[in-house]
C-alpha positions in Angstrom: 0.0 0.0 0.0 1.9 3.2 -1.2 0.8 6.7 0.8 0.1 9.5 -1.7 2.8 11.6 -1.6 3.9 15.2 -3.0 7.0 15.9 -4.9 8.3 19.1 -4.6 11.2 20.1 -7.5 12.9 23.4 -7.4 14.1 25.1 -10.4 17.5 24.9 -11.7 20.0 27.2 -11.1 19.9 30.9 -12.4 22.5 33.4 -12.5 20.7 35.1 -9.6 20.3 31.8 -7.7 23.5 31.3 -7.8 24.7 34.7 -6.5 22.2 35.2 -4.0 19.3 37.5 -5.1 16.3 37.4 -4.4 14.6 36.8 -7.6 10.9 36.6 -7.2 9.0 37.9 -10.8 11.6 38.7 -12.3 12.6 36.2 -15.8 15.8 35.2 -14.9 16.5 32.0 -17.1 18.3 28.7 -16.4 22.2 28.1 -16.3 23.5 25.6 -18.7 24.5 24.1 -15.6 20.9 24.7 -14.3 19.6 22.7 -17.1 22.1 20.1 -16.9 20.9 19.6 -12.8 17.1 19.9 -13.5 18.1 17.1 -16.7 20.4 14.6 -14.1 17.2 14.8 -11.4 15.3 13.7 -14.3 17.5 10.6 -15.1 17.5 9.7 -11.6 14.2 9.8 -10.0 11.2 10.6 -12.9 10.1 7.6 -14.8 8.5 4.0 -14.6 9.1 2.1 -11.4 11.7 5.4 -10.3 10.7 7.8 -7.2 8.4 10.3 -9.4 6.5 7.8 -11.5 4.4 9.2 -14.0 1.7 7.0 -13.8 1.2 7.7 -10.1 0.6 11.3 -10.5 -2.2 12.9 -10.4 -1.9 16.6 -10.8 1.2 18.7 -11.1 1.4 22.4 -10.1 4.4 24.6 -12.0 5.1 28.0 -11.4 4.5 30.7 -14.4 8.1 31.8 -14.2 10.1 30.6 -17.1 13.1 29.2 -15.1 10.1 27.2 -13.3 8.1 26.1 -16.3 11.6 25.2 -18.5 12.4 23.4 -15.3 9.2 21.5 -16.0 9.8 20.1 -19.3 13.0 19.4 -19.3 12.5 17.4 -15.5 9.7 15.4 -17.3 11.8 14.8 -20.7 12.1 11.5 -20.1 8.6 10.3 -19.6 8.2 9.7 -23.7 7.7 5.9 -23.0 5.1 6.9 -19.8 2.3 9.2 -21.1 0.8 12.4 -18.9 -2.0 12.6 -20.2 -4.2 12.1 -17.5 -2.0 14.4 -14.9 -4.0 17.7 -14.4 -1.3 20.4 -15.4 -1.9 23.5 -13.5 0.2 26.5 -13.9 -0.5 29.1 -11.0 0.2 32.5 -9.2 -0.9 30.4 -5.9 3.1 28.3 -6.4 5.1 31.5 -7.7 8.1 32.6 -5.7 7.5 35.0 -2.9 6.8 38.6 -3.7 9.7 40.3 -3.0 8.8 43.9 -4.1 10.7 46.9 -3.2 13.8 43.7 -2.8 13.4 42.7 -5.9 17.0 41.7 -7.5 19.0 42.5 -4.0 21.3 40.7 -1.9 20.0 40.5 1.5 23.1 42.5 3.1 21.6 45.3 0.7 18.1 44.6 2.5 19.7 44.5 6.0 21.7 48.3 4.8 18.4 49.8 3.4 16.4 49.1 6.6 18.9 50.7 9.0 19.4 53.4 6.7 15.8 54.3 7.1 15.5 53.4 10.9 14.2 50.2 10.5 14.6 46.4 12.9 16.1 48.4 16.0 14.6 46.1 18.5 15.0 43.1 16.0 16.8 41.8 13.3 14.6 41.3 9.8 13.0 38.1 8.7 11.5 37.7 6.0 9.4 34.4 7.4 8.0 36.9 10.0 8.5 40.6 8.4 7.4 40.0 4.9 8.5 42.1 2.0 7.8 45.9 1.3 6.3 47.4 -1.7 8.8 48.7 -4.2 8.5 52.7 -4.3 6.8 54.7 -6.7 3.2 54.1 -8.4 4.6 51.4 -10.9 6.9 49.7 -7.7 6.6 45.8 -7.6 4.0 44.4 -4.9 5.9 42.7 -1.6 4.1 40.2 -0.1 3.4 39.4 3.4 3.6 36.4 5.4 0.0 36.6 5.8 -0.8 36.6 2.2 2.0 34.2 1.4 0.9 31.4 3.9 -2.9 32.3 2.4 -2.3 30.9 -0.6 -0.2 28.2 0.1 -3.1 27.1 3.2 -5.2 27.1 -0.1 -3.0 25.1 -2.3 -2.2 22.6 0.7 -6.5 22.6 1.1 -6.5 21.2 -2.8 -4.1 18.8 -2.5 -5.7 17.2 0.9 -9.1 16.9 -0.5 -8.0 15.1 -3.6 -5.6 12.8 -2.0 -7.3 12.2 1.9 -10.0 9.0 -0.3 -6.8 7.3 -1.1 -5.0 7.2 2.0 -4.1 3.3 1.5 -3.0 3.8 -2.1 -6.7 2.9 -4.1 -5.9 5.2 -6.7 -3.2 7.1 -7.6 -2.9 11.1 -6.6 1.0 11.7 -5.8 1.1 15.4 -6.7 4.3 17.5 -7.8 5.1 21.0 -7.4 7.6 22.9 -9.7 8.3 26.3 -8.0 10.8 28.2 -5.9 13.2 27.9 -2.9 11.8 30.3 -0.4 8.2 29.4 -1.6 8.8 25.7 -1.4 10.5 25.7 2.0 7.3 28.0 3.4 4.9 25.5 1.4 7.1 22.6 4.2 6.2 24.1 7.2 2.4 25.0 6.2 2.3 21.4 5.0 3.5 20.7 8.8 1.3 22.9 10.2 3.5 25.6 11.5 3.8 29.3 11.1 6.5 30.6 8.6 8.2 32.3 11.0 8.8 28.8 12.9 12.8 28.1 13.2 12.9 25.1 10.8 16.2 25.4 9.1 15.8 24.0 5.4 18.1 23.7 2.4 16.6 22.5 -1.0 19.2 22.9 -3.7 18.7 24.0 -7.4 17.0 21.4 -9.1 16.5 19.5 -6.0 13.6 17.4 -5.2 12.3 17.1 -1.7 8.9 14.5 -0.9 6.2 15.1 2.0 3.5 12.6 2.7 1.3 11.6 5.4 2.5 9.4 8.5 0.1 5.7 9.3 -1.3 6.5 6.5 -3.7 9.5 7.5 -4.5 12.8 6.1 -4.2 14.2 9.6 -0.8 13.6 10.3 1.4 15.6 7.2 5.0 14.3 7.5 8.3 15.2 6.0 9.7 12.2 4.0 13.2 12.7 5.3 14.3 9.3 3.0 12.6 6.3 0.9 14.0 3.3 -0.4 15.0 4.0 -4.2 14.1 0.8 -6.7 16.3 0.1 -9.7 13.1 0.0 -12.2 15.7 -2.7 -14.5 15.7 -5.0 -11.9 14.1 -8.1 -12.1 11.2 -8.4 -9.8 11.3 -12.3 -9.7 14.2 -12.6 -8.6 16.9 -15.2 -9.5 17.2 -18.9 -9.3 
């Protein structure tokens, strides 16, 4: 009896991923080398009989950013021989990065310098799990996001995703659901998947086209777990065994 289960794949790396902006709606495309991860996870663990099997998903959510939906196809390149259509495709705001806003495309020593500059985090350091992001200046300035609204639409994503999976709990039909999206959103969609507030101390790390799992504990919807490791199959291996 397999537990549904849901995938969660960041995008590759980006030039900005890989120096350390935040990089929220801005298009910032893949690396080479951000292809070549996001193609190697592929390999590995999406296909027949491998951790992400396509026949065993259900519905897949991808972020409209480019670097997420490039991430996308070139994750799922492989599943020629293992046809999606039945997987509900859903491209979304509710899975885009976190709105960053007026720190749009800075380095968070250049957030930490702007807010003392103006006065800002004297009794308290910022953080953006608890602070959220401010709008960017001026009429046409990008829209930051709060916490609030951030855990909002994950809560409502998270909702989704329970309701279509909590019939199944023993593995009658198959609804393992993936999410393509973003480091700070995916590590934020972890600990609302949990059950705890964003600003909660959990210290994650999901690389650039890493892959991370959540899933449910003795089998029930009311006990979300992290999947901190499975048991990988080798999909050539003979299932008989040997004489």
């Amino acid at each position: 009896m397999s537990t549904p289960r849901v995938f969660l794949a960041r995008h590759g790396e980006t030039a900005w991923t890989l120096n350390g902006r935040h990089t929220g709606i801005s298009e910032i495309p893949l690396t080479p080398h951000g292809e070549t991860q996001v193609r190697q996870a592929g390999r590995s663990l999406v296909g027949p009989g491998r951790l992400i099997d396509p026949s065993r998903l259900t519905r897949i959510y991808v972020s409209p950013r480019v670097r997420a939906q490039n991430t996308f196809l070139l994750l799922l390149a492989g599943c020629a021989g293992a046809p999606l259509e039945h997987v509900n495709v859903l491209v979304t705001e509710e899975i885009a990065e976190w709105g960053y806003g007026r720190y749009e495309g800075w380095f968070p020593a250049q957030i930490r310098e702007d807010r003392k500059a103006r006065g800002l985090d004297k009794e308290r350091p910022f953080d953006i799990w608890r602070d959220g992001c401010e709008d960017g200046e001026g009429p046409e300035g990008l829209k930051g996001e709060s916490a609030e609204e951030v855990r909002v639409r994950l809560d409502n994503v998270i909702k989704e995703i329970r309701e279509l999976q909590a019939p199944y709990m023993n593995g009658e039909k198959n609804v393992d659901v993936l999410l393509i999206s973003h480091g700070h959103l995916l590590r934020a969609f972890t600990k609302r998947w949990l059950g705890l507030e964003l600003d909660f101390p959990l210290q994650m790390i999901l690389e650039p086209g890493g892959i991370a799992t959540l899933t449910y504990n003795h089998h029930n919807v009311e006990e979300p777990a992290f999947l901190l490791g499975g048991v990988f199959k080798d999909p050539t291996a003979d299932v008989g065994g040997t004489e």
